[in-house]
C-alpha positions in Angstrom: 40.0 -4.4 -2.0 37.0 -3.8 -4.0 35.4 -7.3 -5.5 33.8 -7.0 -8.5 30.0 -7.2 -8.5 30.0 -6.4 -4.1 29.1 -2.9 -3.1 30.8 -2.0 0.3 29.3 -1.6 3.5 28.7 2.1 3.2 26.9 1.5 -0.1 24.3 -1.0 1.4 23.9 1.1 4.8 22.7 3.6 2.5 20.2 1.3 0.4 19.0 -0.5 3.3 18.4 3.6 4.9 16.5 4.1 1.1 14.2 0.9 1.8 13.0 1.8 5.1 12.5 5.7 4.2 10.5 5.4 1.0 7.5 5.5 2.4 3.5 6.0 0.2 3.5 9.9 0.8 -0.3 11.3 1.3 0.4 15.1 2.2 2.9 17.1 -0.3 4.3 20.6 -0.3 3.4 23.1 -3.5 6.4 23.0 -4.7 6.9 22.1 -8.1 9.1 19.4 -9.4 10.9 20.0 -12.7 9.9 18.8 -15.4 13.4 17.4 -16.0 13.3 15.5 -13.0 10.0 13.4 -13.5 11.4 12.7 -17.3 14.9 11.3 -16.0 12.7 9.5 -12.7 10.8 7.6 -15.6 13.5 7.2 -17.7 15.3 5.2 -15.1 12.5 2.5 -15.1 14.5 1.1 -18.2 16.7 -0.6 -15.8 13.9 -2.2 -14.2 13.4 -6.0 -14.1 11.0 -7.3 -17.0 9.9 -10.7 -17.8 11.1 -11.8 -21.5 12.7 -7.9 -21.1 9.3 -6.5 -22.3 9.6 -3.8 -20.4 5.7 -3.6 -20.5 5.3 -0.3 -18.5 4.2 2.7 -19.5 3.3 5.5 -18.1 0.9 8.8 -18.8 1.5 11.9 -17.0 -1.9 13.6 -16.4 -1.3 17.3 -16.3 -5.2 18.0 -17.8 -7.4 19.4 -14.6 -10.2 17.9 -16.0 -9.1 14.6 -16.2 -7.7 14.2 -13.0 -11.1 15.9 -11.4 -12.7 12.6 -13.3 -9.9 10.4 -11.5 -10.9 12.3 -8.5 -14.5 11.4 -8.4 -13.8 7.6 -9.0 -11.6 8.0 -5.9 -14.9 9.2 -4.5 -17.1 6.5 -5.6 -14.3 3.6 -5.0 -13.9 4.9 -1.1 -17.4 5.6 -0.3 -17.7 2.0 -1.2 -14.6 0.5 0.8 -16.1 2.9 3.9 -19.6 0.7 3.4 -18.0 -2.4 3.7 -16.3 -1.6 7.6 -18.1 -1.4 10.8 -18.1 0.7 13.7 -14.3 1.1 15.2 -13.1 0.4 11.9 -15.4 2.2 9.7 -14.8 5.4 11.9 -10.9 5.2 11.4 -11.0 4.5 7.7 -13.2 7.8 7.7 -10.0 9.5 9.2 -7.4 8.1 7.0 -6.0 10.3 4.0 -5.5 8.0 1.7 -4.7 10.0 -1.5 -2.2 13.1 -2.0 -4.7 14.1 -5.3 -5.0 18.0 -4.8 -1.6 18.4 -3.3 0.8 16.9 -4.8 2.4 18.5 -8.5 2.4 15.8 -10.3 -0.1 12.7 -11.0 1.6 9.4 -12.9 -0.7 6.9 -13.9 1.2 3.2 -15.2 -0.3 0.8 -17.4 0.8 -2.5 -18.6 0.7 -3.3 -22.1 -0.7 -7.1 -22.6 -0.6 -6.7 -26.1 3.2 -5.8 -26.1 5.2 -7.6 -29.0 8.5 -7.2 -27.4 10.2 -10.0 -25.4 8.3 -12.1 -28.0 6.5 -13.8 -25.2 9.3 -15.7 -23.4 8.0 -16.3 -20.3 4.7 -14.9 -20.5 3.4 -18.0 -22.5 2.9 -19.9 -19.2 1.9 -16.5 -17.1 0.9 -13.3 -18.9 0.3 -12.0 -15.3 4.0 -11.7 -15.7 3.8 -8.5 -17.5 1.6 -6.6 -14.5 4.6 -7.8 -12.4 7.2 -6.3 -14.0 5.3 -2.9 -14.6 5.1 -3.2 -10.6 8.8 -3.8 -10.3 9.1 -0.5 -12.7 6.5 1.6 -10.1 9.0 0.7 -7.2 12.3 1.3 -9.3 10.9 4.8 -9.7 9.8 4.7 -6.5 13.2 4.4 -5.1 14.9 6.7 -7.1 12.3 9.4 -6.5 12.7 8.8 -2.7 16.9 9.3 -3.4 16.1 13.2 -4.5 13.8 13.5 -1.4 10.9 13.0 -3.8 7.9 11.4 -2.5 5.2 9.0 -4.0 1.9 7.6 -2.9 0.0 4.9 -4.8 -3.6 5.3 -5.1 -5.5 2.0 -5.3 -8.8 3.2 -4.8 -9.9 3.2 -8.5 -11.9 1.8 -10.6 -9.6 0.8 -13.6 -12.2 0.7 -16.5 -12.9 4.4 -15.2 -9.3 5.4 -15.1 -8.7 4.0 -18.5 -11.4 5.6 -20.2 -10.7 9.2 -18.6 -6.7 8.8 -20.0 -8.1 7.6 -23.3 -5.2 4.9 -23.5 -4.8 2.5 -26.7 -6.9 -0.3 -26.3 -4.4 -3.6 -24.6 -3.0 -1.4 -21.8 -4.0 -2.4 -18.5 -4.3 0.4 -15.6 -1.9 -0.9 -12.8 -1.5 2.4 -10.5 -2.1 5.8 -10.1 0.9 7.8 -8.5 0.9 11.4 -7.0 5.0 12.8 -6.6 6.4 15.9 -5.2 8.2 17.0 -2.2 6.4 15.6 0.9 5.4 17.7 3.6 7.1 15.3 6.2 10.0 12.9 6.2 8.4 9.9 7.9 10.2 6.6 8.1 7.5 4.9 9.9 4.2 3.6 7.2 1.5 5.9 7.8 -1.3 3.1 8.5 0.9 1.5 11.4 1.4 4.9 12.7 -2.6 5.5 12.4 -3.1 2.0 14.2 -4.7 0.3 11.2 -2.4 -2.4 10.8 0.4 -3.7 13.1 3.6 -4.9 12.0 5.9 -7.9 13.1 9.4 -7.0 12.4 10.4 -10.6 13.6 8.7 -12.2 10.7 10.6 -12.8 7.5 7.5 -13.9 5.2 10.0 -17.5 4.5 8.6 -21.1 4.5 10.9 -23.7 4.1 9.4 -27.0 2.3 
């Protein structure tokens, strides 16, 4: 007997199998995603969470070579600084690490939050505007899901300087860069995170992240 609001067993199997395969995707095949796709993909961040239901995301696809080649060379900047701050054992393995999917992958996302949003009115953004960043995360991961559901792969790039990013994508003045996402068809299916396989950070499955006060 189905209950109404309960999806079966089959139906979370699945989900929890979505969880642990969407994984941030570095190396992408040529192939090209249609343009269909990525519209529908972004379209579906309407059903994302939103505080005061702002829904404060938006998002610019950046198909201009030129502008992504100035993205690029903040990448550049923003890593050669993050290699200068390691030492030795670490510094050498950052220098291995690929940490962005730029040249590769088809098509490049950037998502901004808009502060200066009307919509929602406020509610619940009064007390924490932050709010409004979180939401546009919870929008990044709903299309981060259902990207990963048509075997469509996503990496975040966080190495960035925002000002820099902002001013290359000539965005209205009150959004707020949150990410920079690189899609297409990944080269591999990995369900294991690409810094634990490259030793760079371990992972605990026992631990839950819970306190109890």
């Amino acid at each position: 007997m189905t209950v109404p609001g309960v999806f079966g067993e089959s139906f979370q199997r699945d989900l929890y199998t979505l969880f642990e395969s969407r994984r941030d995707v570095r190396s992408f095949k040529s192939d090209p995603v249609p343009d269909a796709v990525v519209s529908e993909l972004v379209g579906l961040t309407r059903l994302s969470p939103s505080v005061g239901f702002s829904q404060p995301w938006r998002f610019v696809r950046v198909d201009s070579a030129e502008r992504r080649g100035v993205v690029m060379e903040s990448f550049k900047r923003a890593s050669a600084d993050a290699l200068a701050s390691y030492d030795g054992e670490r510094a050498a393995l950052y220098a291995r690490l690929k940490l962005a999917g730029f040249r590769e992958a088809p098509i490049h996302l950037a998502a901004f939050c808009d502060d200066a949003t009307d919509t929602g009115k406020g509610l619940g953004a009064k007390t924490m505007p932050e709010t409004r960043a979180y939401s546009t995360t919870m929008a990044i991961y709903t299309l981060w899901l259902a990207a990963r559901a048509r075997g469509i792969g996503m990496g975040w790039v966080s190495i960035l300087d925002p000002r820099e990013v902002e001013r290359a994508l000539d965005v209205p003045e009150g959004w707020r860069f949150i990410a920079y996402l690189c899609l297409g068809y990944p080269a591999t299916y990995e369900n294991t995170p690409e810094l634990l396989r490259a030793g760079w950070e371990n992972f605990d499955p026992r631990s839950t992240h819970l306190t109890i006060r």
